[in-house]
Biopython code that builds the backbone (N, CA, C, O; Angstrom):
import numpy as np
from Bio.PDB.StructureBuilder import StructureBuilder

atoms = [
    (1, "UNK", "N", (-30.729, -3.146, 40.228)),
    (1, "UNK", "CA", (-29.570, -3.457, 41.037)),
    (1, "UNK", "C", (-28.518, -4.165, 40.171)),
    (1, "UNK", "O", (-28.777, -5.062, 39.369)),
    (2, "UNK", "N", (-27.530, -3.754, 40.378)),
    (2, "UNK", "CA", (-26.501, -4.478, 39.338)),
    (2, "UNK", "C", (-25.737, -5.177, 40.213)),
    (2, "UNK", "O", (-24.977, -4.865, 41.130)),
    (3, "UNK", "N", (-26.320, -6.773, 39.449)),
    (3, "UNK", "CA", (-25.824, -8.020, 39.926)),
    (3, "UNK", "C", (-24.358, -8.641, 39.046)),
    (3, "UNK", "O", (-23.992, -8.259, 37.934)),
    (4, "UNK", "N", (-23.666, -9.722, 39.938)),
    (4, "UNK", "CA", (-22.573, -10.481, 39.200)),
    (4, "UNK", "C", (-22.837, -11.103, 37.640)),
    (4, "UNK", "O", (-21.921, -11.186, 36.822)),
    (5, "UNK", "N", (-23.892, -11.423, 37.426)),
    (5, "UNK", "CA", (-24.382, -11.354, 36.283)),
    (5, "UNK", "C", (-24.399, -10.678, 35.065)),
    (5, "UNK", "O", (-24.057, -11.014, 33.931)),
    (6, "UNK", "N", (-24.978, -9.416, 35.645)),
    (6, "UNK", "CA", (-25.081, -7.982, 34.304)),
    (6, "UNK", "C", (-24.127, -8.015, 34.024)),
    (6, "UNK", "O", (-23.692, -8.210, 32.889)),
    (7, "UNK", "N", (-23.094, -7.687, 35.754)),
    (7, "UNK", "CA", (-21.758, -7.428, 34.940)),
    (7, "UNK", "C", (-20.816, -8.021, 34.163)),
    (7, "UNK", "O", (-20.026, -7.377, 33.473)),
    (8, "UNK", "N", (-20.860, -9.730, 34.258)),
    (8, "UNK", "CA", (-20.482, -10.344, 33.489)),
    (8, "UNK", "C", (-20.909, -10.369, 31.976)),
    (8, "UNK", "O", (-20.231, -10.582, 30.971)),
    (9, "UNK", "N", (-22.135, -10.107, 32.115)),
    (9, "UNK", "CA", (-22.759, -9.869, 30.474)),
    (9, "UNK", "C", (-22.483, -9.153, 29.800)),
    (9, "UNK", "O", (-22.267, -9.283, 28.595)),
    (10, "UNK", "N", (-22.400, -7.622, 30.884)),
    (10, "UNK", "CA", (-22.147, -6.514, 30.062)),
    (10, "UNK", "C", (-20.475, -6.574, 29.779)),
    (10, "UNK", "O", (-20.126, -6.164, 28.672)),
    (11, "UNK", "N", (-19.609, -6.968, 30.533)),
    (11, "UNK", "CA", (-18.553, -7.465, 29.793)),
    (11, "UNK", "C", (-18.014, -8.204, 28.826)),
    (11, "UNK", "O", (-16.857, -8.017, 28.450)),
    (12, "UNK", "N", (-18.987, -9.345, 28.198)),
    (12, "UNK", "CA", (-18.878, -10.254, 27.536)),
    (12, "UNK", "C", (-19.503, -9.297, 26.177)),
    (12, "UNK", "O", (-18.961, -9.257, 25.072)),
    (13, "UNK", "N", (-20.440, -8.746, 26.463)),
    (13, "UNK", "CA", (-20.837, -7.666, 25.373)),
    (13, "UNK", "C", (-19.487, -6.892, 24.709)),
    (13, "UNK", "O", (-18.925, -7.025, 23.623)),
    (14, "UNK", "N", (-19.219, -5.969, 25.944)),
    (14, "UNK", "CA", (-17.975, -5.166, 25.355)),
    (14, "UNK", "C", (-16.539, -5.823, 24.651)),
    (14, "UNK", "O", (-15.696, -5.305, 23.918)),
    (15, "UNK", "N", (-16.679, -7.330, 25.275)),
    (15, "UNK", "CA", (-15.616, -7.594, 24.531)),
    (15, "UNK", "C", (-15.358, -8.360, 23.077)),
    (15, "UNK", "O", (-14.420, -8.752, 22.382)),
    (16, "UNK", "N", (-17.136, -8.302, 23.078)),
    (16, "UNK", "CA", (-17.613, -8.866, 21.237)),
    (16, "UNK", "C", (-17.400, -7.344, 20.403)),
    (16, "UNK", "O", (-16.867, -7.399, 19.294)),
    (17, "UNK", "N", (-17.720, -6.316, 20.820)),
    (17, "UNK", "CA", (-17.672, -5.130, 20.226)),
    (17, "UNK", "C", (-16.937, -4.940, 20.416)),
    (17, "UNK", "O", (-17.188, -3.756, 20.640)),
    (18, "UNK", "N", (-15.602, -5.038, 20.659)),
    (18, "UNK", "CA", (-14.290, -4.480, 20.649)),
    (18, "UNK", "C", (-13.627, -5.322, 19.560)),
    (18, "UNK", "O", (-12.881, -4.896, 18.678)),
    (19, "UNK", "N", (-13.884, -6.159, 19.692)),
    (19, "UNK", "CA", (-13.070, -7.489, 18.307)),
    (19, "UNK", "C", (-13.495, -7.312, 17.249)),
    (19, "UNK", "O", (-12.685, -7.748, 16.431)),
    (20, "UNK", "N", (-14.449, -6.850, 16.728)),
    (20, "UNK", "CA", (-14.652, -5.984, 15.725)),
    (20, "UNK", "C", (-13.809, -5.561, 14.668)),
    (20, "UNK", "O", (-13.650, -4.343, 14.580)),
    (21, "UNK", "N", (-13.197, -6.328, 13.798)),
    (21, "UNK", "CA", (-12.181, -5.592, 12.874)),
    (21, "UNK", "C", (-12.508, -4.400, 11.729)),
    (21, "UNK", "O", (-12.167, -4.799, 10.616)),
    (22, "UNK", "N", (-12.803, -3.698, 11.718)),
    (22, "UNK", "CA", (-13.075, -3.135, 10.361)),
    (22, "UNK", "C", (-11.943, -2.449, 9.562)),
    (22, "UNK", "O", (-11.807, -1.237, 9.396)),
    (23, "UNK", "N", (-11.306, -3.256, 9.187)),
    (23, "UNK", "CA", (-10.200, -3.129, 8.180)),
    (23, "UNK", "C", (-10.172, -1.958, 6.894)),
    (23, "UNK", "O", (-10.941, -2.118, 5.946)),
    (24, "UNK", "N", (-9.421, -1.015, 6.926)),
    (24, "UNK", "CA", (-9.425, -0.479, 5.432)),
    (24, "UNK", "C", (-8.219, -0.986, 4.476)),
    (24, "UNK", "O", (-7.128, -1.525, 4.659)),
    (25, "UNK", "N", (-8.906, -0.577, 3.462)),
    (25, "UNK", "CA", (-8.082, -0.921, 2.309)),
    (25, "UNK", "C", (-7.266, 0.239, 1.945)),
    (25, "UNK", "O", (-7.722, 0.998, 1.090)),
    (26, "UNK", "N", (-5.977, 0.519, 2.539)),
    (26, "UNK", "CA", (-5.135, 1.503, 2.750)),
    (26, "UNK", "C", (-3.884, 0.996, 2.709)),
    (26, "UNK", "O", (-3.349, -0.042, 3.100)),
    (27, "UNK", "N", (-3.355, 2.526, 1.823)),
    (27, "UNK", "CA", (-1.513, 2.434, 1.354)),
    (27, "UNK", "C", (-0.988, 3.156, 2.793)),
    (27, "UNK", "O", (0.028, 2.804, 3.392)),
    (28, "UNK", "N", (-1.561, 3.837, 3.060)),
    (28, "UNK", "CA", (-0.304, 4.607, 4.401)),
    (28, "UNK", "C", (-0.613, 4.129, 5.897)),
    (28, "UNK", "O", (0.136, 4.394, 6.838)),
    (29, "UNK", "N", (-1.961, 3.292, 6.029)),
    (29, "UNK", "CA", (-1.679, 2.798, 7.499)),
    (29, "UNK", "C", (-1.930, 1.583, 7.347)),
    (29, "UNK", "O", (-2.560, 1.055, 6.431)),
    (30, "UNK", "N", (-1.336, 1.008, 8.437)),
    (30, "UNK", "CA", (-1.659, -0.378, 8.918)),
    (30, "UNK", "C", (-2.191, -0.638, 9.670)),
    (30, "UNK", "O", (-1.966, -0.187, 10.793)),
    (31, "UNK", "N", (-3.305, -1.625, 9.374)),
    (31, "UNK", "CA", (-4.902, -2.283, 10.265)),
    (31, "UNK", "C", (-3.811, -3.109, 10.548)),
    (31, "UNK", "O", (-4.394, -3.930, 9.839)),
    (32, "UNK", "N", (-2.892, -3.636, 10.862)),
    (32, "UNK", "CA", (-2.520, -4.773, 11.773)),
    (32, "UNK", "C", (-2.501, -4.439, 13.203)),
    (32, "UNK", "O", (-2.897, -5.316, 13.970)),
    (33, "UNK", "N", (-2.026, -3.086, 13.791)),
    (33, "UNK", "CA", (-2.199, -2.911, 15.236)),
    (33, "UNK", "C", (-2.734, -2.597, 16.196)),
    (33, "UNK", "O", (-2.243, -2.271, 17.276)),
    (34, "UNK", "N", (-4.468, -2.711, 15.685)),
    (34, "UNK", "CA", (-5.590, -3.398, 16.775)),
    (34, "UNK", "C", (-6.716, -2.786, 15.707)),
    (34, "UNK", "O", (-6.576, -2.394, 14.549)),
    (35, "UNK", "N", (-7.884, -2.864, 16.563)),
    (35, "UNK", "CA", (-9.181, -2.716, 15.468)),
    (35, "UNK", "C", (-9.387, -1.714, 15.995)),
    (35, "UNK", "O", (-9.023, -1.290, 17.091)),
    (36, "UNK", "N", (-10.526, -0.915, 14.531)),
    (36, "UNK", "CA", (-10.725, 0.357, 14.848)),
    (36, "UNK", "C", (-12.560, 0.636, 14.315)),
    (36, "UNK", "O", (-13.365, 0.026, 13.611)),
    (37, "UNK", "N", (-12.561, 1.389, 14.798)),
    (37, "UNK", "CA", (-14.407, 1.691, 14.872)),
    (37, "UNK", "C", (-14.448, 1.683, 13.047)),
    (37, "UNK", "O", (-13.617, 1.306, 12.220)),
    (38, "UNK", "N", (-15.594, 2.186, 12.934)),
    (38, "UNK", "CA", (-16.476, 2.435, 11.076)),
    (38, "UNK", "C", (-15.676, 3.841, 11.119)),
    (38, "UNK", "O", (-14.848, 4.158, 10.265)),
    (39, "UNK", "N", (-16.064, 4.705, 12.319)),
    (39, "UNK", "CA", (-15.721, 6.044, 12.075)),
    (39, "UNK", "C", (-14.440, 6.511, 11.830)),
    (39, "UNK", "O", (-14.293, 7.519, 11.139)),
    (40, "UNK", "N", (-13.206, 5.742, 12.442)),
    (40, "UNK", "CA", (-12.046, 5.928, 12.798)),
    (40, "UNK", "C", (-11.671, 5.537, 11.369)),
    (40, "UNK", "O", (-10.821, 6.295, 10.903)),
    (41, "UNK", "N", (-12.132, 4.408, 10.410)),
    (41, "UNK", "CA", (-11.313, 3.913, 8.963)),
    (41, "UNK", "C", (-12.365, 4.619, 7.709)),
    (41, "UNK", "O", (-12.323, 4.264, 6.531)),
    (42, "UNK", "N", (-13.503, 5.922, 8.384)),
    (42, "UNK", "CA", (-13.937, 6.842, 7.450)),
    (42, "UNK", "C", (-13.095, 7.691, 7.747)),
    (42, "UNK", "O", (-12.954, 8.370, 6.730)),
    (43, "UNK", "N", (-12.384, 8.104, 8.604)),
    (43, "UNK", "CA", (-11.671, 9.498, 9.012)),
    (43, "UNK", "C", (-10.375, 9.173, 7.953)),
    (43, "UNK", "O", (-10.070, 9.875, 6.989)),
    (44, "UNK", "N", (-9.732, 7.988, 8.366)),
    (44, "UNK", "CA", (-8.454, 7.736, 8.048)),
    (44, "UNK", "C", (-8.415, 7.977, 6.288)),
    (44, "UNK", "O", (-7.631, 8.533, 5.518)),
    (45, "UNK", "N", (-9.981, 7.078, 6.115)),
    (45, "UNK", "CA", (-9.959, 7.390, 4.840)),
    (45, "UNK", "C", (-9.785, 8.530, 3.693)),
    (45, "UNK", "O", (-8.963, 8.603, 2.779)),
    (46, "UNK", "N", (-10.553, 9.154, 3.961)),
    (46, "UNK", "CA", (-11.022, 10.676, 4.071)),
    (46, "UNK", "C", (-9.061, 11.318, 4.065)),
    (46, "UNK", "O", (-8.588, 11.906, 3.093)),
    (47, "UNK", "N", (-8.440, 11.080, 5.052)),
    (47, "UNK", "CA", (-7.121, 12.015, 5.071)),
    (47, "UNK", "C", (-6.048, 11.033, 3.460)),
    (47, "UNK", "O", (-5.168, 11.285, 2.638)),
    (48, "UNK", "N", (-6.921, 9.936, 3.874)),
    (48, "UNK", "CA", (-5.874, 9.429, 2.342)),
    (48, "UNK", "C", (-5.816, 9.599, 1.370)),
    (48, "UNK", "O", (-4.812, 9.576, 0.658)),
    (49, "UNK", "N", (-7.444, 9.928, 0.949)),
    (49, "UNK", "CA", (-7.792, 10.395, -0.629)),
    (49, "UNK", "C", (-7.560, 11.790, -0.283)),
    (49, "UNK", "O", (-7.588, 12.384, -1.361)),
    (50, "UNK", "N", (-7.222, 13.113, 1.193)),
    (50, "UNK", "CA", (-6.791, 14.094, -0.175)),
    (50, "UNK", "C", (-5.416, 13.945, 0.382)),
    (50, "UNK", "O", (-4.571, 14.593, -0.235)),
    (51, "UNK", "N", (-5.214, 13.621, 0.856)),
    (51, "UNK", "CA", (-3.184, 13.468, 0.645)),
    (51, "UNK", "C", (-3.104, 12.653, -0.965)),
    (51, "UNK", "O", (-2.285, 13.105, -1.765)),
    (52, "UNK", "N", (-3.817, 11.681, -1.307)),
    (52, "UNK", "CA", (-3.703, 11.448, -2.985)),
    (52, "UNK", "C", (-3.898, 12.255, -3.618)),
    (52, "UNK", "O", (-3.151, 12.201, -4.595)),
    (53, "UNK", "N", (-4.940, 13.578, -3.652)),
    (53, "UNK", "CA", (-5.609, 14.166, -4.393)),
    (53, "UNK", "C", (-3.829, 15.374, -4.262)),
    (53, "UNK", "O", (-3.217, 15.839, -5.223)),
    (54, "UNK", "N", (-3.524, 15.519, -2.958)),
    (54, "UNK", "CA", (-2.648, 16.291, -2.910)),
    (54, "UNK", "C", (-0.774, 16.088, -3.785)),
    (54, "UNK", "O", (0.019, 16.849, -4.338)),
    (55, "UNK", "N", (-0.824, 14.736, -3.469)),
    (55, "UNK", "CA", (0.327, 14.244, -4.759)),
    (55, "UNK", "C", (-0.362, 13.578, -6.331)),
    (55, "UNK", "O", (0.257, 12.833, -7.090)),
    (56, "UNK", "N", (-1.446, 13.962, -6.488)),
    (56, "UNK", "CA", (-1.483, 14.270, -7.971)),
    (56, "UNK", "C", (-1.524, 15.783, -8.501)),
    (56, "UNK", "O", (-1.213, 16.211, -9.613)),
    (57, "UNK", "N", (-2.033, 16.511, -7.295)),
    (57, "UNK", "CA", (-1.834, 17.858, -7.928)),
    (57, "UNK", "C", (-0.796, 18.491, -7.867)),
    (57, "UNK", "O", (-0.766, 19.703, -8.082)),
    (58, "UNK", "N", (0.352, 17.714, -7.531)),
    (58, "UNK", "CA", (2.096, 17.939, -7.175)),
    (58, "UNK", "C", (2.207, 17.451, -8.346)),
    (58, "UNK", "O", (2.670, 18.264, -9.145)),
    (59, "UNK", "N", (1.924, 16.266, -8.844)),
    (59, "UNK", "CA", (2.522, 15.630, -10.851)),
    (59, "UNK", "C", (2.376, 17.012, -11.530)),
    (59, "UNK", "O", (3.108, 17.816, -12.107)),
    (60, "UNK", "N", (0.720, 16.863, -11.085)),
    (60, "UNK", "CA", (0.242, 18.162, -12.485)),
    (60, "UNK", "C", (1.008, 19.078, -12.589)),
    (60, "UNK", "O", (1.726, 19.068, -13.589)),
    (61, "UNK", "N", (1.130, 20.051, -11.744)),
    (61, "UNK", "CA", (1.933, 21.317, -11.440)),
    (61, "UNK", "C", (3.473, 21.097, -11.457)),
    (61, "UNK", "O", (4.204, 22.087, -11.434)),
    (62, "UNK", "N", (4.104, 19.594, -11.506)),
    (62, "UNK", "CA", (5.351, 19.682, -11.913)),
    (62, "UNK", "C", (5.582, 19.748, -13.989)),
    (62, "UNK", "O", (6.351, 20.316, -14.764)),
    (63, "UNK", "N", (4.546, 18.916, -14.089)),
    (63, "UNK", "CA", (4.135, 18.931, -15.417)),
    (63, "UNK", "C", (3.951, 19.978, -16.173)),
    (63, "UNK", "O", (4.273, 20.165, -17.347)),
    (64, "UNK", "N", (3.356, 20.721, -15.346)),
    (64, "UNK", "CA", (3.007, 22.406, -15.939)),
    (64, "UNK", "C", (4.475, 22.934, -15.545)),
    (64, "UNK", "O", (4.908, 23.703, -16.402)),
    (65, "UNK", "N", (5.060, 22.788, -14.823)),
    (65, "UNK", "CA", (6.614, 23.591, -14.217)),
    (65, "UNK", "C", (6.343, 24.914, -13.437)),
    (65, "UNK", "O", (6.573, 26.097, -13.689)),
    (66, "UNK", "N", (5.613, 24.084, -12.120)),
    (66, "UNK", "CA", (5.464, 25.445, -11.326)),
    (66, "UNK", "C", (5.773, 24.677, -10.152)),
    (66, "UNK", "O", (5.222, 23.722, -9.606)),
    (67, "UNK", "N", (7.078, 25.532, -9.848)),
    (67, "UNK", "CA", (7.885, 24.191, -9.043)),
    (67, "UNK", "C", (7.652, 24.531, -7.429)),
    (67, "UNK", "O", (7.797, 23.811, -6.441)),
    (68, "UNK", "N", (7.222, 25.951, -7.564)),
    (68, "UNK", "CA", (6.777, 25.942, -5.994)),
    (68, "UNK", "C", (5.499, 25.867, -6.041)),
    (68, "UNK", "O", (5.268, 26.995, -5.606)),
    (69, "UNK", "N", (4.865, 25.590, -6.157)),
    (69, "UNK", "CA", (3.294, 25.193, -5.938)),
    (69, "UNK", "C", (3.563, 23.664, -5.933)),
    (69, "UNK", "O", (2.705, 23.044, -5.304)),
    (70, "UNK", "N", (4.613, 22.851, -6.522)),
    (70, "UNK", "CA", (4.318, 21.580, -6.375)),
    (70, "UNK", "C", (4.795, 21.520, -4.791)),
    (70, "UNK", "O", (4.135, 20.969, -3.910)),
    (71, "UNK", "N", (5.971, 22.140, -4.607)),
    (71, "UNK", "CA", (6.786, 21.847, -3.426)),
    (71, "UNK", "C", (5.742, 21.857, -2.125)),
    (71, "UNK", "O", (5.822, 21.153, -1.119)),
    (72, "UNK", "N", (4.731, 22.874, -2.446)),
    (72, "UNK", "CA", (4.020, 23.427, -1.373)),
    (72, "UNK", "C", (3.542, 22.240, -0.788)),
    (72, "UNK", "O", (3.735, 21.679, 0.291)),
    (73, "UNK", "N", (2.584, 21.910, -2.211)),
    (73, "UNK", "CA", (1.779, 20.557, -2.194)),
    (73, "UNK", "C", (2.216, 19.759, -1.804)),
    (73, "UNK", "O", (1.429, 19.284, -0.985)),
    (74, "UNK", "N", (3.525, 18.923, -1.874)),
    (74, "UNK", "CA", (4.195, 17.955, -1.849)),
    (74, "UNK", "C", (4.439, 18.012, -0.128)),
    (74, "UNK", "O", (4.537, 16.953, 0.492)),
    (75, "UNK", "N", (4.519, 19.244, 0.525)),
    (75, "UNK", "CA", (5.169, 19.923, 1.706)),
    (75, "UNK", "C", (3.956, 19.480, 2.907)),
    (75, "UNK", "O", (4.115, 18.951, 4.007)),
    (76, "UNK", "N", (2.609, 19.961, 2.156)),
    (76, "UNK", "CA", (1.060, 19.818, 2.629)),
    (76, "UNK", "C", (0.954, 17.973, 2.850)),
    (76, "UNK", "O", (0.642, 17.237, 3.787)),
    (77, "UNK", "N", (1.368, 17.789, 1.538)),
    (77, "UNK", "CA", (0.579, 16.074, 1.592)),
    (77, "UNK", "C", (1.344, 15.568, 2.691)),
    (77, "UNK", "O", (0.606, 15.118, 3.568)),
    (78, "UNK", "N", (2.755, 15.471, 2.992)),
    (78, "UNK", "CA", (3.772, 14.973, 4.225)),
    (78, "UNK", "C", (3.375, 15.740, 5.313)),
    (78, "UNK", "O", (4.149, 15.259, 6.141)),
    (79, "UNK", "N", (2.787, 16.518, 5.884)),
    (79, "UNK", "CA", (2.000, 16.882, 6.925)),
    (79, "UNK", "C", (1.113, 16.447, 6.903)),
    (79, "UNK", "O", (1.211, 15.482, 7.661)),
    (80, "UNK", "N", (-0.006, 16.487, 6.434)),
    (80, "UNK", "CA", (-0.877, 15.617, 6.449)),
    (80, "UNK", "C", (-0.862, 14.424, 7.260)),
    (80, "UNK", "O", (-1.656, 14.103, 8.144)),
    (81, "UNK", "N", (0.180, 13.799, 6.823)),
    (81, "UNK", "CA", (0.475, 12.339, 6.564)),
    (81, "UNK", "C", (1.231, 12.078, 7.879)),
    (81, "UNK", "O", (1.133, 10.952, 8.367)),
    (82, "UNK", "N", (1.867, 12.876, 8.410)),
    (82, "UNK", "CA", (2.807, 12.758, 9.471)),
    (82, "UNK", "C", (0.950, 13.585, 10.727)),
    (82, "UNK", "O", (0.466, 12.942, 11.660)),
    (83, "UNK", "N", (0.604, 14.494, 10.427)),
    (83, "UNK", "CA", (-0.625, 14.585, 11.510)),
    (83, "UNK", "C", (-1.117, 13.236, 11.653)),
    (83, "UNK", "O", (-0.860, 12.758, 12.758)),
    (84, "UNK", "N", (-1.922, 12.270, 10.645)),
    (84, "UNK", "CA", (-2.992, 11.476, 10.585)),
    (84, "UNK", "C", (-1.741, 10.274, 11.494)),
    (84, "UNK", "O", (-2.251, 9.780, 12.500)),
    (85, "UNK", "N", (-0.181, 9.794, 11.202)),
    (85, "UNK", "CA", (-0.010, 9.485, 12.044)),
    (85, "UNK", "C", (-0.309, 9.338, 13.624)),
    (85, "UNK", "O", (-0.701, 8.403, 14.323)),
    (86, "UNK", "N", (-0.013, 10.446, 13.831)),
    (86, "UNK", "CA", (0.277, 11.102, 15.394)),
    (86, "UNK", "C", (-0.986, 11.333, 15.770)),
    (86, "UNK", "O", (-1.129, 11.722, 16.929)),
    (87, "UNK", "N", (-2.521, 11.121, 14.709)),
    (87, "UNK", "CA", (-3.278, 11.292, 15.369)),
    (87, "UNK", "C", (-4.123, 9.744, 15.594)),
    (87, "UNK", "O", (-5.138, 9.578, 16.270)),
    (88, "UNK", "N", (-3.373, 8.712, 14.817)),
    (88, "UNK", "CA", (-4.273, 7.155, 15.042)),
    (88, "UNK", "C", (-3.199, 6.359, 16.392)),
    (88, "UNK", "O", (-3.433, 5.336, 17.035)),
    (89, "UNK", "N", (-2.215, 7.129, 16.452)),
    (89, "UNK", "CA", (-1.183, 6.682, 18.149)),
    (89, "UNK", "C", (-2.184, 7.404, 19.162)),
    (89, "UNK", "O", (-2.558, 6.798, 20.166)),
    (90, "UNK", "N", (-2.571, 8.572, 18.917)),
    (90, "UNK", "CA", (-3.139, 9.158, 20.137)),
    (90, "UNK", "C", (-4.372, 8.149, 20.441)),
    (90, "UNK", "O", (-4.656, 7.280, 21.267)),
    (91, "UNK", "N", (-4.971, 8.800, 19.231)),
    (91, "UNK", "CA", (-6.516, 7.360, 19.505)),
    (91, "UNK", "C", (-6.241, 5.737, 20.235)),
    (91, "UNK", "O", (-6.938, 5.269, 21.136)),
    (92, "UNK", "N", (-5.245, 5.163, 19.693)),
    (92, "UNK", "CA", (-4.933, 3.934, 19.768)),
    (92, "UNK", "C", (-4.704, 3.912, 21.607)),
    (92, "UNK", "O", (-5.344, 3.148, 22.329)),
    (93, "UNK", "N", (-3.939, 4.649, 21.989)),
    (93, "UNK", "CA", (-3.213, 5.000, 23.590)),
    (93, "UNK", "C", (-4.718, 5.134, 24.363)),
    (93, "UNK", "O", (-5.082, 4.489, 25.346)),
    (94, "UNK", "N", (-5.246, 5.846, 23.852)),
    (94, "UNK", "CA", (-6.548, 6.633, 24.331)),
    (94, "UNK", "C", (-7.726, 5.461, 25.024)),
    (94, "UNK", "O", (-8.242, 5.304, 26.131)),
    (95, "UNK", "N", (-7.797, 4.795, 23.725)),
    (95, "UNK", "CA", (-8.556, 3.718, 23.610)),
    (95, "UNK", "C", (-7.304, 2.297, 24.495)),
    (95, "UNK", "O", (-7.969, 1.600, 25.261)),
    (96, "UNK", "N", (-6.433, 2.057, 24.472)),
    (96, "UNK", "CA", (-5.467, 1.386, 25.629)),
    (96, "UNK", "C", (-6.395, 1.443, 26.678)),
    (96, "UNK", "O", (-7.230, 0.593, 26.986)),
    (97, "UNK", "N", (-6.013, 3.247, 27.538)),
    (97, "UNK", "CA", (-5.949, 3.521, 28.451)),
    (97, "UNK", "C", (-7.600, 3.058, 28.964)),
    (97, "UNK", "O", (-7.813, 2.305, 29.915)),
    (98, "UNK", "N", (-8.335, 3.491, 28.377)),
    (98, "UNK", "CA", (-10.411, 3.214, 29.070)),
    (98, "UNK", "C", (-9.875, 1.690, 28.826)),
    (98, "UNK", "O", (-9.632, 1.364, 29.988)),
    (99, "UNK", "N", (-9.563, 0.628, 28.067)),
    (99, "UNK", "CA", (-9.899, -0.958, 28.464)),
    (99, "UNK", "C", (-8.918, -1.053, 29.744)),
    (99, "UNK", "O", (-9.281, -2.054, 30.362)),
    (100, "UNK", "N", (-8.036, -0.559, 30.284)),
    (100, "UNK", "CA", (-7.144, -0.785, 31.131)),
    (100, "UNK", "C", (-8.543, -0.410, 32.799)),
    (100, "UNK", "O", (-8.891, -1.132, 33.734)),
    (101, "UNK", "N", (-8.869, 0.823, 32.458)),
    (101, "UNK", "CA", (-9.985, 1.516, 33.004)),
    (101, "UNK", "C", (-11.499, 0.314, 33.476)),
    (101, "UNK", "O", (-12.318, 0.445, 34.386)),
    (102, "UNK", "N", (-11.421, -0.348, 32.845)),
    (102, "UNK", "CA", (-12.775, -1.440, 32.898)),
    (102, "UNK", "C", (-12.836, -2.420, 33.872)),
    (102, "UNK", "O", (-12.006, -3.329, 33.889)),
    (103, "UNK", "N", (-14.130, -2.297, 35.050)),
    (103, "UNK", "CA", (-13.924, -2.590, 36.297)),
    (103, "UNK", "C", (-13.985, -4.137, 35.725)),
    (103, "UNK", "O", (-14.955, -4.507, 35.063)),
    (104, "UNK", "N", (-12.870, -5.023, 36.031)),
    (104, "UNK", "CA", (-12.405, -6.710, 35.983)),
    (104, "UNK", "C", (-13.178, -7.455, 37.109)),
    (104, "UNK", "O", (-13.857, -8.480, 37.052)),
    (105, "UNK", "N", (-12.795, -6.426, 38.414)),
    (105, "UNK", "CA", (-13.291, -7.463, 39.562)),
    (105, "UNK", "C", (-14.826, -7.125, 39.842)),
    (105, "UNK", "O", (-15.540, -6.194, 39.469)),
    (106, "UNK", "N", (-15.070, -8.317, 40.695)),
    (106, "UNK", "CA", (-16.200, -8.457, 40.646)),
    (106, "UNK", "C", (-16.734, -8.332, 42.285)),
    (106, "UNK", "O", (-17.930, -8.443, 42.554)),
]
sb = StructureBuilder()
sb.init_structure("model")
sb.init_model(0)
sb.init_chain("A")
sb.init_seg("    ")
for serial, (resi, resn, name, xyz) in enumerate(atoms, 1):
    if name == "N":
        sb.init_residue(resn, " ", resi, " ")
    sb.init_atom(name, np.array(xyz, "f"), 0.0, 1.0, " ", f" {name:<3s}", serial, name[0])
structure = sb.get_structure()
């Protein structure tokens, strides 16, 4: 039977696991505007090293002088970069919306 109790517990639970910071050590986003799971700053990660991998292989290929293959690259890494945006707002809203969702009263 779920008493005033559980539910207080199990709230006091969710709101230790939500405070949770796990910070990355990242050039294109900012951990300042709320915390995010292990999985969410492996994902983010993951899109940063190859958007890097993608503007070094834009140097190389300007280096070599193959100017549309850099452009491409250069074209790829700013998509990228503009998706992984638009996709840590969605998450962020997402994740808003379920704590807004979380029965308060008792």
């Amino acid at each position: 039977m779920i008493t005033r109790s559980n539910l207080a517990e199990q709230l006091r639970e969710y709101q230790i696991r939500s405070k949770h910071d796990w910070a990355s050590v990242s050039f294109f986003t900012s951990t300042s505007n709320s915390s995010s799971s292990r999985v969410d700053v492996a994902i983010f990660v993951i899109w940063e090293l190859v958007i890097l991998a993608l503007v070094v292989f834009t140097a190389v290929s300007l280096y070599m002088r193959h100017l549309r293959l850099a452009m491409f690259l250069l074209c790829t890494a700013l998509l990228l970069l503009v998706c992984m945006k638009v996709t840590k707002q969605v998450r962020l809203t997402r994740k808003k919306k379920r704590r807004m969702l979380l029965p308060l009263s008792m």
